[in-house]
C-alpha positions in Angstrom: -13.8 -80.3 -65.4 -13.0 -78.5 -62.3 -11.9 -80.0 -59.3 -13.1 -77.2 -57.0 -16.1 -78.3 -54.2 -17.9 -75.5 -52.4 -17.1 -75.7 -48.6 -19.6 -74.2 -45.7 -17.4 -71.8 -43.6 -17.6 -71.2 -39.9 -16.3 -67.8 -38.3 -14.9 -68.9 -34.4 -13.4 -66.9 -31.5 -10.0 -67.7 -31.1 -9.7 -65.9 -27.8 -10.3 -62.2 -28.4 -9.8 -63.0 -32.4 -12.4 -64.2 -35.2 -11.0 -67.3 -37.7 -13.0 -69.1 -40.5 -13.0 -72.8 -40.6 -13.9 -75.2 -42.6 -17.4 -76.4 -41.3 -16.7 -80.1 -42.5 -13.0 -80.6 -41.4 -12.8 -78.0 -38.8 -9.5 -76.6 -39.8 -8.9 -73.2 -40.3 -8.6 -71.7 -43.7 -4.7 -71.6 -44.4 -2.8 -68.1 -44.6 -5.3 -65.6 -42.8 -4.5 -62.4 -41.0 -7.3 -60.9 -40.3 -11.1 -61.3 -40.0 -14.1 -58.4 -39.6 -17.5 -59.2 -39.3 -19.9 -55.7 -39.7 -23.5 -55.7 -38.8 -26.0 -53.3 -39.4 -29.6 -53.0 -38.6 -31.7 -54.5 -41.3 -28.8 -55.4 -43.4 -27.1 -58.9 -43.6 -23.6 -59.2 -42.1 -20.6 -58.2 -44.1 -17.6 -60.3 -43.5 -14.0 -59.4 -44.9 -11.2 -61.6 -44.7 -7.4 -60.7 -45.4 -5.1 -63.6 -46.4 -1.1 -63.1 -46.6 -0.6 -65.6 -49.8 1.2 -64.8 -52.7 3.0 -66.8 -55.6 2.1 -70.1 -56.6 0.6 -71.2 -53.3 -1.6 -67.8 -53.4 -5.5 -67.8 -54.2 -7.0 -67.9 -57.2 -10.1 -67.6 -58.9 -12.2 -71.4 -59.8 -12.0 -70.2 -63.4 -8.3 -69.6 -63.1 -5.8 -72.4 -65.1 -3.6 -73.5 -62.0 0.4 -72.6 -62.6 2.8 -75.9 -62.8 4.8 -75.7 -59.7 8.4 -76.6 -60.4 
């Protein structure tokens, strides 16, 4: 059984930058670097966010097995 729980996100302005938070805890997600919101005319908003992660303490997929961490 996974322990994973789907989370809303918030996009903020940090002065003249965008961040997602966490709508429930209202911390920002961990590790990102940048944030781009697009908006077209009739089309829903695309949002791309960049994280610097990598190793262990990077992201995964839900369906991933987790790595033991020595």
């Amino acid at each position: 059984m996974s322990d994973s729980k789907a989370r809303l996100l918030v996009i903020k302005r940090i002065r003249h930058n965008l961040v997602v938070f966490d709508e429930e805890t209202n911390q920002p997600l961990s590790g990102q670097s940048s944030v781009v919101v697009e908006s077209r005319d009739g089309e829903p908003p695309k949002v791309t966010i960049t994280f610097d992660a990598w190793g262990a303490h990077g992201i995964r997929f839900e369906d991933d097995p987790r790595q033991e961490i020595d």
